[in-house]
ROKOLPA-223542 format. One record per atom (N, C-alpha, C): residue in one letter; residue number from 1; z negated, x, y negated. Coordinates in pm, whole numbers, m for minus. Example, Ala and Ser with C-alpha at 12.3 -4.5 7.8 and 13.67 -1.06 7.14 Angstrom:
REM ROKOLPA-223542
<lolo=a, vexro=1, w=m780, u=1319, v=569>
<lolo=a, vexro=1, w=m780, u=1230, v=450>
<lolo=a, vexro=1, w=m780, u=1320, v=330>
<lolo=s, vexro=2, w=m708, u=1285, v=225>
<lolo=s, vexro=2, w=m714, u=1367, v=106>
<lolo=s, vexro=2, w=m787, u=1290, v=m3>
***
This chain:
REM ROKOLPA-223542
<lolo=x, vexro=1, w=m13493, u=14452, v=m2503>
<lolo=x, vexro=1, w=m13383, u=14456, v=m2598>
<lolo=x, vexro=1, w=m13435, u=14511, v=m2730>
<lolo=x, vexro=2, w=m13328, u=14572, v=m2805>
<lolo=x, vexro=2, w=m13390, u=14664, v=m2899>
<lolo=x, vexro=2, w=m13352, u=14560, v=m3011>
<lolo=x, vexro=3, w=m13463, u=14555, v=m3121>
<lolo=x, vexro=3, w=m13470, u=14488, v=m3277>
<lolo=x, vexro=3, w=m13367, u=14574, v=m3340>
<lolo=x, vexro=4, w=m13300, u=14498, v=m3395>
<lolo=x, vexro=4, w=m13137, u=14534, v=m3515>
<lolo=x, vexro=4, w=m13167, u=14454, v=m3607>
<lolo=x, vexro=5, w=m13142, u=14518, v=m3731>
<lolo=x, vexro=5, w=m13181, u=14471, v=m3880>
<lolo=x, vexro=5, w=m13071, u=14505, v=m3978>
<lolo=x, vexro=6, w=m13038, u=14409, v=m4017>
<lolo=x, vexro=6, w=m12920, u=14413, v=m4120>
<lolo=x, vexro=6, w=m12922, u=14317, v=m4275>
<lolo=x, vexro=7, w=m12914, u=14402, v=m4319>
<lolo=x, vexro=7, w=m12861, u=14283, v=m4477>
<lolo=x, vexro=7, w=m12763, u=14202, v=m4416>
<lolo=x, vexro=8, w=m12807, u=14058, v=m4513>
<lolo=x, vexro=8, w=m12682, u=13960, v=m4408>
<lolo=x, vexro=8, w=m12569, u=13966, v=m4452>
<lolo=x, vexro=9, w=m12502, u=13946, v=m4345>
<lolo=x, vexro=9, w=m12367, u=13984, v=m4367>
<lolo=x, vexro=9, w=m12280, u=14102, v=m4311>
<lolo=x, vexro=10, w=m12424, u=14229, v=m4271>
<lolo=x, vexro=10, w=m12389, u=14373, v=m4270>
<lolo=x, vexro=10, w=m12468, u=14430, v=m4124>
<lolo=x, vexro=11, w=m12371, u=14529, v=m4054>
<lolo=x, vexro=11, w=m12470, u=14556, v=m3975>
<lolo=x, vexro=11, w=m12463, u=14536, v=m3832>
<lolo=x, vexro=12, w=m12524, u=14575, v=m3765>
<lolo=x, vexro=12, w=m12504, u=14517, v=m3609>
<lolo=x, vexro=12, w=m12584, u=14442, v=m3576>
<lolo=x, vexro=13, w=m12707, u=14339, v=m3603>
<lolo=x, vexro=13, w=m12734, u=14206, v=m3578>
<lolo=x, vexro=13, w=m12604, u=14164, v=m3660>
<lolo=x, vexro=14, w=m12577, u=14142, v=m3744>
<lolo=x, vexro=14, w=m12476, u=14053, v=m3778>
<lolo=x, vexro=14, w=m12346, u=14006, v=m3695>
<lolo=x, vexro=15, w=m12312, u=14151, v=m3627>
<lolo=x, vexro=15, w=m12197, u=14136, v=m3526>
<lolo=x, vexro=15, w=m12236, u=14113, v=m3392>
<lolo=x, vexro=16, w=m12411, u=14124, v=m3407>
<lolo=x, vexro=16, w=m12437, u=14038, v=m3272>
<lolo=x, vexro=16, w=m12397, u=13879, v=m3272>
<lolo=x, vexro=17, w=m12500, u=13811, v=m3403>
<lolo=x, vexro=17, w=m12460, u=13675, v=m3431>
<lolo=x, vexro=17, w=m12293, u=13682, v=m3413>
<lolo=x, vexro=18, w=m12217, u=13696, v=m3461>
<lolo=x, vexro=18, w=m12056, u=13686, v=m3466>
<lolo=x, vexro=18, w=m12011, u=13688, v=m3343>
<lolo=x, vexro=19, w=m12092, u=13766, v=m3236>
<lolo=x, vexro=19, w=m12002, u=13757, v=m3066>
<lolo=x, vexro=19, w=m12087, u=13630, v=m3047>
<lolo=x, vexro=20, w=m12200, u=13596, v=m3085>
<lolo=x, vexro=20, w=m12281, u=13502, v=m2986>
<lolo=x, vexro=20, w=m12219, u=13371, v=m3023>
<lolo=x, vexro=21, w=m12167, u=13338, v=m3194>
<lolo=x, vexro=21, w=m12101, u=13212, v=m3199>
<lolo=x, vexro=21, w=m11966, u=13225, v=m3126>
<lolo=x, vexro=22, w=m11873, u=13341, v=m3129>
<lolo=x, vexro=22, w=m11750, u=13360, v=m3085>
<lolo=x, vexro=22, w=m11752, u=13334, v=m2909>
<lolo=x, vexro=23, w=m11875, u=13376, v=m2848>
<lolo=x, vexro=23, w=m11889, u=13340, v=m2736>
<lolo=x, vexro=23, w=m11947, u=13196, v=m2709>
<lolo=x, vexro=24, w=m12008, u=13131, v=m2776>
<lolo=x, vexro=24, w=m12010, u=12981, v=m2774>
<lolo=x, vexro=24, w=m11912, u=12925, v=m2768>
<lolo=x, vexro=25, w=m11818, u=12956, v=m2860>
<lolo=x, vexro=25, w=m11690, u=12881, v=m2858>
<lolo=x, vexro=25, w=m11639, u=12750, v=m2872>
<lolo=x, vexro=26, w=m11761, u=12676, v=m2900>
<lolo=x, vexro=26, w=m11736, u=12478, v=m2905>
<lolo=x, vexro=26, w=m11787, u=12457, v=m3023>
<lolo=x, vexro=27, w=m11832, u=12336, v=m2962>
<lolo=x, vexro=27, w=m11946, u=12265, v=m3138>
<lolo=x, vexro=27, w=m12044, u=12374, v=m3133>
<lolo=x, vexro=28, w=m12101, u=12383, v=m3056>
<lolo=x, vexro=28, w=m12265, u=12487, v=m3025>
<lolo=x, vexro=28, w=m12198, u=12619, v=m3131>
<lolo=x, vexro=29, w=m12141, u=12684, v=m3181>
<lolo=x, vexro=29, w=m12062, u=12769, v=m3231>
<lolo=x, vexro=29, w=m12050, u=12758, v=m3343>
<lolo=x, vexro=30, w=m11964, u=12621, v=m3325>
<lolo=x, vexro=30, w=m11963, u=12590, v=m3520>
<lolo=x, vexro=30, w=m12068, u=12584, v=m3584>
<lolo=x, vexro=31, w=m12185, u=12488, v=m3466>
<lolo=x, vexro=31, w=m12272, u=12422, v=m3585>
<lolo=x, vexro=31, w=m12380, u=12568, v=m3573>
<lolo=x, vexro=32, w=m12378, u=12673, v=m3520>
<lolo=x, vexro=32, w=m12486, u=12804, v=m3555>
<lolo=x, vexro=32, w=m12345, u=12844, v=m3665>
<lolo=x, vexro=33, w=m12232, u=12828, v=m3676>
<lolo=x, vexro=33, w=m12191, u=12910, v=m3771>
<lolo=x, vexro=33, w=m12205, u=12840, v=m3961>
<lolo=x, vexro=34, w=m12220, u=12734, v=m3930>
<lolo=x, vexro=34, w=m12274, u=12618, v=m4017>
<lolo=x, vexro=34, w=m12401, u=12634, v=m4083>
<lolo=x, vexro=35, w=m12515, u=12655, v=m3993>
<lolo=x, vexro=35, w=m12621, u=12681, v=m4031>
<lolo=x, vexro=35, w=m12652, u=12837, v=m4079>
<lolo=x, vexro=36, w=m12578, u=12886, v=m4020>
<lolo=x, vexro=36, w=m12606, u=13054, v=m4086>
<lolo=x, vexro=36, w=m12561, u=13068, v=m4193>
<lolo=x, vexro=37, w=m12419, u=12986, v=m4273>
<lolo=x, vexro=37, w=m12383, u=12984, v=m4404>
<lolo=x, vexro=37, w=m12480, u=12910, v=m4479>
<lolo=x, vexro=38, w=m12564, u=12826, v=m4399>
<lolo=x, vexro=38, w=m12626, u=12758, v=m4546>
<lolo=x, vexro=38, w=m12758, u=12801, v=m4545>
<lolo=x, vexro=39, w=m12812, u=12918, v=m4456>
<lolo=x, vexro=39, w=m12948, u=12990, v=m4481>
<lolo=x, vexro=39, w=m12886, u=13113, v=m4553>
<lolo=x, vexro=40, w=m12762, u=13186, v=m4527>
<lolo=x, vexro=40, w=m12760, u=13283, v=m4617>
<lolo=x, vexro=40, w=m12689, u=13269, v=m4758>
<lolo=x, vexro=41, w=m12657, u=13105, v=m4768>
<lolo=x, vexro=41, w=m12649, u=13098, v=m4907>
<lolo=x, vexro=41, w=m12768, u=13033, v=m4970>
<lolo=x, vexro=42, w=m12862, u=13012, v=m4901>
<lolo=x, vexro=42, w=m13008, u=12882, v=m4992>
<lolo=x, vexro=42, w=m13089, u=13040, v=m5024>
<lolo=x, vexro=43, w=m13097, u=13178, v=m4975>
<lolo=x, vexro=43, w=m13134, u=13279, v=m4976>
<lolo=x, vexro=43, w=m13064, u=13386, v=m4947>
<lolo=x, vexro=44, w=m13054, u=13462, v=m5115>
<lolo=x, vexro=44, w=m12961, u=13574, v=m5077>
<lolo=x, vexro=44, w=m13020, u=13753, v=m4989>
<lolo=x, vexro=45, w=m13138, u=13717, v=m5029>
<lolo=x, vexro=45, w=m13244, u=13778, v=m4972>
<lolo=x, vexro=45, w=m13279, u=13793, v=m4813>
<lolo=x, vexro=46, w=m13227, u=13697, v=m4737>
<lolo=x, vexro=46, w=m13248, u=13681, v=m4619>
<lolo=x, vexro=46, w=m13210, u=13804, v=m4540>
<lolo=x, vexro=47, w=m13229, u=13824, v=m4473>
<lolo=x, vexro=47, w=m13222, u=13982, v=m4338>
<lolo=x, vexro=47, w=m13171, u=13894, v=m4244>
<lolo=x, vexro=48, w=m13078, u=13942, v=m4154>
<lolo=x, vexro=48, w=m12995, u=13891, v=m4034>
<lolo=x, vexro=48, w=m13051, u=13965, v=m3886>
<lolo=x, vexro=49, w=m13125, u=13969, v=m3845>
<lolo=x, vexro=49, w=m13172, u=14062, v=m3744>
<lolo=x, vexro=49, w=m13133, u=13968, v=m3564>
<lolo=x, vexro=50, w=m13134, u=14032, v=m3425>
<lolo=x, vexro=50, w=m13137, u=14033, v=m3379>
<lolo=x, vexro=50, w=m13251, u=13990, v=m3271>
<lolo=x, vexro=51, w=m13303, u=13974, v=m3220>
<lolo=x, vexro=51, w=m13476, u=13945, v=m3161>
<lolo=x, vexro=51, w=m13408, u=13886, v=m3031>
<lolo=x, vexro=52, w=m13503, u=13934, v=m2909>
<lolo=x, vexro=52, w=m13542, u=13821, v=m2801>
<lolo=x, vexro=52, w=m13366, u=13764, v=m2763>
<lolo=x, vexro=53, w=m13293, u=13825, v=m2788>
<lolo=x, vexro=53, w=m13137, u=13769, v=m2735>
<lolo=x, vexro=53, w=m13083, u=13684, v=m2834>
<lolo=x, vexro=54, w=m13162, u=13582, v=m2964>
<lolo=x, vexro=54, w=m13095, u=13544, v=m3057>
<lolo=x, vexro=54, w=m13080, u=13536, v=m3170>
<lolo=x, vexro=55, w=m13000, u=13484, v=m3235>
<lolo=x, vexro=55, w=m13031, u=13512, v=m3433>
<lolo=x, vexro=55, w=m13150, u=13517, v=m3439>
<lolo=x, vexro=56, w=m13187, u=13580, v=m3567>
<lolo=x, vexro=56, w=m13341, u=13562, v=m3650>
<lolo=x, vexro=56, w=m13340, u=13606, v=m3773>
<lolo=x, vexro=57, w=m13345, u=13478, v=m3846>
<lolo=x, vexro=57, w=m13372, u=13517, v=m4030>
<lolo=x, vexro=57, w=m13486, u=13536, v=m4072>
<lolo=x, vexro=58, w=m13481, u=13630, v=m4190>
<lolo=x, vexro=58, w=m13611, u=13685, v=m4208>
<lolo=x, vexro=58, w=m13636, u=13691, v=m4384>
<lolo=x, vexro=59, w=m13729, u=13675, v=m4417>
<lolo=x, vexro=59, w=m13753, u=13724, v=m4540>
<lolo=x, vexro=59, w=m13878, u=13707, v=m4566>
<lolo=x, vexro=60, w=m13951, u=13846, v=m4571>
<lolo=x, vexro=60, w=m14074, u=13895, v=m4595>
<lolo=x, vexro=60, w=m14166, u=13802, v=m4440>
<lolo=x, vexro=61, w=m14120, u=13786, v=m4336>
<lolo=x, vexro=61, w=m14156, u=13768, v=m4226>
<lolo=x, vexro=61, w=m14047, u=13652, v=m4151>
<lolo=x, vexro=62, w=m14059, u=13642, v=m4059>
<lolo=x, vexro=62, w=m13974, u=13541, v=m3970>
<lolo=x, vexro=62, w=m13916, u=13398, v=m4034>
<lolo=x, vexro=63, w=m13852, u=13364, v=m4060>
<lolo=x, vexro=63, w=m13782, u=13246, v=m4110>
<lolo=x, vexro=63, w=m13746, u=13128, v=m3984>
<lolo=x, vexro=64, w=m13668, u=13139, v=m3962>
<lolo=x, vexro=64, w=m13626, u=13054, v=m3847>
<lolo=x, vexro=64, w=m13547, u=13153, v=m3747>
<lolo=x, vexro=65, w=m13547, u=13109, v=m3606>
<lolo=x, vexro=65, w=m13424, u=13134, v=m3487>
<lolo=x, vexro=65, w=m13349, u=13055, v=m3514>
<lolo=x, vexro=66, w=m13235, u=13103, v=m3416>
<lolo=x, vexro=66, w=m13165, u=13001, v=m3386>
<lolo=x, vexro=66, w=m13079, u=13037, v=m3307>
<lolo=x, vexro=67, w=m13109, u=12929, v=m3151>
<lolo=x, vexro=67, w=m13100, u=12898, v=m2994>
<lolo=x, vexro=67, w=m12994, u=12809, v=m2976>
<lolo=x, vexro=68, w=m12863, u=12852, v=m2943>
<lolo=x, vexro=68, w=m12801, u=12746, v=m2825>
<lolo=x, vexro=68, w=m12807, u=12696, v=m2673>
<lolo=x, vexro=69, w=m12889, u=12599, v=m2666>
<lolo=x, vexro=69, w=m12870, u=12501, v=m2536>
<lolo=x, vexro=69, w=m12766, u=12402, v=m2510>
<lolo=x, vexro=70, w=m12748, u=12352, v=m2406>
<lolo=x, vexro=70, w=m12682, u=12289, v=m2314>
<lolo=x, vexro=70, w=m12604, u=12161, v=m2427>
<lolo=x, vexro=71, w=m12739, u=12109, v=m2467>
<lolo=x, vexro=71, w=m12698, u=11995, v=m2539>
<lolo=x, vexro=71, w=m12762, u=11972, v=m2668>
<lolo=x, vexro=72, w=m12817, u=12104, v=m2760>
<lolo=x, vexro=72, w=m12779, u=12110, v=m2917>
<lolo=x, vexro=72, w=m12825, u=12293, v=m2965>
<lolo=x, vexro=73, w=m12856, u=12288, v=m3064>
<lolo=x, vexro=73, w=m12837, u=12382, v=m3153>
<lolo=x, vexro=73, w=m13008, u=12357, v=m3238>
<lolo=x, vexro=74, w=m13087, u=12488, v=m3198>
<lolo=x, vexro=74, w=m13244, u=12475, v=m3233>
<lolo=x, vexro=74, w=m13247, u=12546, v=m3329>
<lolo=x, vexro=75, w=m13330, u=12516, v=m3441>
<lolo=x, vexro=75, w=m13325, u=12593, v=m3574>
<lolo=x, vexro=75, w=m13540, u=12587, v=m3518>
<lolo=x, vexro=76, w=m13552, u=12697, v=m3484>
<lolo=x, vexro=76, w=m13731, u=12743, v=m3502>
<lolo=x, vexro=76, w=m13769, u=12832, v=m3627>
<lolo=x, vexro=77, w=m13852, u=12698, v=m3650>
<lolo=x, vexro=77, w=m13946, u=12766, v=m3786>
<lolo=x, vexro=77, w=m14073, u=12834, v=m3794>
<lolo=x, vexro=78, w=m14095, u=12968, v=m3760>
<lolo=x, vexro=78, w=m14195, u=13063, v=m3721>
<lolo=x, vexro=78, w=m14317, u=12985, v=m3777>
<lolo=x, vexro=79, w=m14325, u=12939, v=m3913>
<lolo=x, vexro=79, w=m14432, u=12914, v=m3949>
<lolo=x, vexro=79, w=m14413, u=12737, v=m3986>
<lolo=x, vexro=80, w=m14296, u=12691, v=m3962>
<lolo=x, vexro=80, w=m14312, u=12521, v=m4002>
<lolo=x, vexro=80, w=m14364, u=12449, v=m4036>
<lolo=x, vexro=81, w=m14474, u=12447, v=m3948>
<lolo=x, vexro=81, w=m14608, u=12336, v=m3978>
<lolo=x, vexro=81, w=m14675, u=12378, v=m4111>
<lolo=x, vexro=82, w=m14638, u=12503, v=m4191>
<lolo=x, vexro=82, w=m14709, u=12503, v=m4281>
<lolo=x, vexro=82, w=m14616, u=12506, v=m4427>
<lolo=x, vexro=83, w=m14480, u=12444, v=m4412>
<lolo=x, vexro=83, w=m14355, u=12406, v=m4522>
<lolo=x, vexro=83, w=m14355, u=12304, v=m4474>
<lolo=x, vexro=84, w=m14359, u=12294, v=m4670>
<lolo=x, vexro=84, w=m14345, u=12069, v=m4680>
<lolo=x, vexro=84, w=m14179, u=12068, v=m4599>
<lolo=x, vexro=85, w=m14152, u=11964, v=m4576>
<lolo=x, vexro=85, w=m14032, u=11897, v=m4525>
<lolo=x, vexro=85, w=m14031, u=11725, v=m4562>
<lolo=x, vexro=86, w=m13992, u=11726, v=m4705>
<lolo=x, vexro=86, w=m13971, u=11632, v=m4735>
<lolo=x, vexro=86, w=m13835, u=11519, v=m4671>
<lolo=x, vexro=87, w=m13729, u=11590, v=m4613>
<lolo=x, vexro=87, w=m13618, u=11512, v=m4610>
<lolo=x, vexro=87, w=m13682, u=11514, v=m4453>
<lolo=x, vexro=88, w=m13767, u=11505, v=m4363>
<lolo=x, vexro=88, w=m13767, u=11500, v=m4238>
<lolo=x, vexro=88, w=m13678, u=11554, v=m4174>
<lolo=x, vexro=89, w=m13642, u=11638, v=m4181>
<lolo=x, vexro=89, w=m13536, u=11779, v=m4061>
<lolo=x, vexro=89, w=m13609, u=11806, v=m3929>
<lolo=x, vexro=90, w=m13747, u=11857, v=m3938>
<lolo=x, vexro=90, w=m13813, u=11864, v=m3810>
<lolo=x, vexro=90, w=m13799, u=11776, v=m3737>
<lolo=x, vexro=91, w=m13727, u=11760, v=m3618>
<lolo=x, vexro=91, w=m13736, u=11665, v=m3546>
<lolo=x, vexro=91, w=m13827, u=11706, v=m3396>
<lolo=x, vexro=92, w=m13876, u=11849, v=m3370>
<lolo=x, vexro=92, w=m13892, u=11911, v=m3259>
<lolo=x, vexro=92, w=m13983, u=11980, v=m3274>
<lolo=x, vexro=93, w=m14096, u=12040, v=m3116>
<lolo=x, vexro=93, w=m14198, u=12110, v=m3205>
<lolo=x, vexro=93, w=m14315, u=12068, v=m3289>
<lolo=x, vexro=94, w=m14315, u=11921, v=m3305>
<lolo=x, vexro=94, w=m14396, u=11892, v=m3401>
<lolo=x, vexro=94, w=m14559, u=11858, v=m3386>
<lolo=x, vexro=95, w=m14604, u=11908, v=m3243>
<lolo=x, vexro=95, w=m14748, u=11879, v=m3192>
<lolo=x, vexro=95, w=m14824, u=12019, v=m3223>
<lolo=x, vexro=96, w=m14722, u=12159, v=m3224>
<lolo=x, vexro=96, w=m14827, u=12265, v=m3288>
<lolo=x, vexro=96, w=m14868, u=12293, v=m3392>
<lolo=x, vexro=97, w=m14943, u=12408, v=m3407>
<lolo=x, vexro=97, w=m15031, u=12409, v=m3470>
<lolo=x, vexro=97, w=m14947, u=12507, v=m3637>
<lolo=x, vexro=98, w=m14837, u=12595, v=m3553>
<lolo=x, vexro=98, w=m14756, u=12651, v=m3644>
<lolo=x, vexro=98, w=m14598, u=12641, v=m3636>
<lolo=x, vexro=99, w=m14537, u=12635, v=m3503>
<lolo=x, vexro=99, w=m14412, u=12648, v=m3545>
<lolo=x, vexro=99, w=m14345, u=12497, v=m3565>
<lolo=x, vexro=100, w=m14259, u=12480, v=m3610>
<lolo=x, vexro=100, w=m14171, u=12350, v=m3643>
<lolo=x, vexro=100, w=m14033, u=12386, v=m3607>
<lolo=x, vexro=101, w=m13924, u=12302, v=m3527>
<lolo=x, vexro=101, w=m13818, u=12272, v=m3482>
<lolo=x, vexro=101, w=m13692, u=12234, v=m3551>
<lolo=x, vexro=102, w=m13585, u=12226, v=m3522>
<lolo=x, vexro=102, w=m13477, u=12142, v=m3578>
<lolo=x, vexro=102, w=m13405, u=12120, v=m3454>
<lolo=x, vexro=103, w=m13346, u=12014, v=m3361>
<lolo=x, vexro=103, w=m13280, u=12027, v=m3259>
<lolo=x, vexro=103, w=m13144, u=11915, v=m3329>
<lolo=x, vexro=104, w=m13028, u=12007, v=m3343>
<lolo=x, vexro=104, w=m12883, u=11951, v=m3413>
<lolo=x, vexro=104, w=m12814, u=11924, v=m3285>
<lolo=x, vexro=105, w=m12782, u=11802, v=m3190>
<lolo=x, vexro=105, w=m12713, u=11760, v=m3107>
<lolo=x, vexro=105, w=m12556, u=11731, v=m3165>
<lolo=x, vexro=106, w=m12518, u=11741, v=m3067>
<lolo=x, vexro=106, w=m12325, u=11717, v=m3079>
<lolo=x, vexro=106, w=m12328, u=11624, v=m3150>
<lolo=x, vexro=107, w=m12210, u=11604, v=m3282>
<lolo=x, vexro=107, w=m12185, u=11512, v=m3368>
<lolo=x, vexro=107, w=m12252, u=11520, v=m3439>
<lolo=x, vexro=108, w=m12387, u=11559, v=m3503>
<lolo=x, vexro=108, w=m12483, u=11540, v=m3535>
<lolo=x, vexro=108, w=m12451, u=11572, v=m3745>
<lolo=x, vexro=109, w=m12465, u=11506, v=m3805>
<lolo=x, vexro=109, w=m12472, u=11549, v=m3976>
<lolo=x, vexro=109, w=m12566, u=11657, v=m3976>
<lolo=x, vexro=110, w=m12551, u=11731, v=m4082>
<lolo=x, vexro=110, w=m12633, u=11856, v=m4122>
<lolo=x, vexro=110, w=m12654, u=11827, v=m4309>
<lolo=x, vexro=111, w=m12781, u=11790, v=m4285>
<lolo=x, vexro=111, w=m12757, u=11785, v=m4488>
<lolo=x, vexro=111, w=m12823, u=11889, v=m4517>
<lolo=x, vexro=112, w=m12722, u=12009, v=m4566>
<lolo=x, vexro=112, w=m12709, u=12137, v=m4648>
<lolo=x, vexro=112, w=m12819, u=12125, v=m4757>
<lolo=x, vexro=113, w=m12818, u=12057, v=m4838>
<lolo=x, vexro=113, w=m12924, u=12067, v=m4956>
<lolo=x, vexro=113, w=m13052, u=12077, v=m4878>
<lolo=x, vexro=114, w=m13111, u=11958, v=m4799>
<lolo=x, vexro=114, w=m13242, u=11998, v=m4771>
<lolo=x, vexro=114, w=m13228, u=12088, v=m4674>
<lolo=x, vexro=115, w=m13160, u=12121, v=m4552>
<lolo=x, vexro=115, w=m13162, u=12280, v=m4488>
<lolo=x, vexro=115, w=m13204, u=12369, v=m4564>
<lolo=x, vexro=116, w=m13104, u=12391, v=m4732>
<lolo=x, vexro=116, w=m13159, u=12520, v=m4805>
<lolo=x, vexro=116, w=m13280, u=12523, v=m4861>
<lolo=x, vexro=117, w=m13365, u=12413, v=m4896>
<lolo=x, vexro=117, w=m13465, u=12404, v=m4961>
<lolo=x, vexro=117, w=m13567, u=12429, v=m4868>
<lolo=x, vexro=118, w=m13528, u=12398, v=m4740>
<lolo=x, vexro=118, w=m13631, u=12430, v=m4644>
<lolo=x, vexro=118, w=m13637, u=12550, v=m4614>
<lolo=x, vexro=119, w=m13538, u=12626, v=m4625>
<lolo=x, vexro=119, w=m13494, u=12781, v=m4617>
<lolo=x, vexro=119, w=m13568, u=12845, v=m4657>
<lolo=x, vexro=120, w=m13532, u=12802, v=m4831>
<lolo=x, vexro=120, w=m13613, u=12846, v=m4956>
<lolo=x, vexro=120, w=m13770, u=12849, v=m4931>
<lolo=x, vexro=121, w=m13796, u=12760, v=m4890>
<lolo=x, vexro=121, w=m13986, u=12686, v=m4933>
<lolo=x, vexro=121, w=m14026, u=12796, v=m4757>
<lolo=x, vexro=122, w=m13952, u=12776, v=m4673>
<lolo=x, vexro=122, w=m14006, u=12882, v=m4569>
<lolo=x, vexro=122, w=m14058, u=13055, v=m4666>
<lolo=x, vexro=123, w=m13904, u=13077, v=m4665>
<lolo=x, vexro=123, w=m13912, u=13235, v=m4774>
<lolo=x, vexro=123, w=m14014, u=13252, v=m4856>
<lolo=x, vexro=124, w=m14081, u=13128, v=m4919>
<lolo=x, vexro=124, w=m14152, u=13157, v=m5039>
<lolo=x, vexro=124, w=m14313, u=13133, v=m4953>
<lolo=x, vexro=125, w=m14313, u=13071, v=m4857>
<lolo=x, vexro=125, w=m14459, u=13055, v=m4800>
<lolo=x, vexro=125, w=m14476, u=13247, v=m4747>
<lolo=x, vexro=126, w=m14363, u=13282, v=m4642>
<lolo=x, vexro=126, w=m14357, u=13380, v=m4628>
<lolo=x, vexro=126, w=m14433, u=13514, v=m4716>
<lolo=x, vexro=127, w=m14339, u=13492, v=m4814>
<lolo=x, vexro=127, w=m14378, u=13555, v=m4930>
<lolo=x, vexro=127, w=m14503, u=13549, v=m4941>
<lolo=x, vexro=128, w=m14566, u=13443, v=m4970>
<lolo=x, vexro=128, w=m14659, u=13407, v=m5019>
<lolo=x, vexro=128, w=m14796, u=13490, v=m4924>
<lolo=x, vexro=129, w=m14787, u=13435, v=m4859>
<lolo=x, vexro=129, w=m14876, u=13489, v=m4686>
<lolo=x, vexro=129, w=m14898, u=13634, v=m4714>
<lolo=x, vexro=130, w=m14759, u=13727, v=m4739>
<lolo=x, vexro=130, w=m14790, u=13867, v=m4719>
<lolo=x, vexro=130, w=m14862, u=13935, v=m4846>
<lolo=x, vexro=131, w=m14802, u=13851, v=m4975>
<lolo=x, vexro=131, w=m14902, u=13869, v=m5064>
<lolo=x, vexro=131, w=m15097, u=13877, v=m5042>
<lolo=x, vexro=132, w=m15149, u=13781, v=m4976>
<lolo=x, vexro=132, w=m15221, u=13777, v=m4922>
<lolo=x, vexro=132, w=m15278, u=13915, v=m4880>
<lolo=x, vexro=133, w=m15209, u=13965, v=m4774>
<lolo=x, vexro=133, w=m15253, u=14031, v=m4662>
<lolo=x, vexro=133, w=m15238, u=14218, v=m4763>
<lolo=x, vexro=134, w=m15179, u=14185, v=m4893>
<lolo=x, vexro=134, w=m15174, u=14290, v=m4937>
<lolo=x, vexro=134, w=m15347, u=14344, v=m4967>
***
């Protein structure tokens, strides 16, 4: 499958995400359409791209996926293990060495503030990293 890159909001990953919640069609739907408003508002900067069959946010390297299964909604954090997570969101994922999880089951609360901060503090490690490698 071919990589699609879009400013968010714009683009054809974007209207990929838009068939993939429209084809979810339940909670699994809402709550990726939930979480995509509150990563592309905690970062206006974020890139909306396509990858591997599902969402993928980006800024200045991989941010999180995000996977619908059977019975929730996975937010993967490319680099996790290495962003504080003060409000405990990771619930998944948490034995490696780099990536970190979010698994949002049916019914489940979503607290928006720390989602974006985690958004944020991903973006800025990101950042940070490629500085580095400059």
């Amino acid at each position: 499958m071919k990589k699609v890159s879009a400013k968010a909001g714009n683009g054809d990953a974007s209207a990929h995400i838009d068939a993939r919640i429209a084809e979810l069609g339940d909670w699994r739907g809402e709550t990726l359409a939930h979480v995509r408003k509150v990563i592309l508002a905690a970062d206006p900067e974020v890139v909306e791209e396509w990858k591997w069959g599902v969402p993928v946010w980006s800024h200045a390297g991989i941010i999180c996926t995000g996977e619908a299964y059977k019975k929730h909604v996975k937010l993967t954090f490319a680099n996790g293990a290495s962003v504080a997570d003060p409000k405990g969101l990771f619930n998944s994922s948490l034995d490696g060495n780099v990536r970190r999880a979010i698994d949002i089951p049916e019914g489940a609360s979503i607290d928006d503030k720390a989602l974006g901060a985690l958004i944020r503090a991903a973006a800025a490690h990101n950042a940070k990293k490629k500085a580095k490698t400059k």
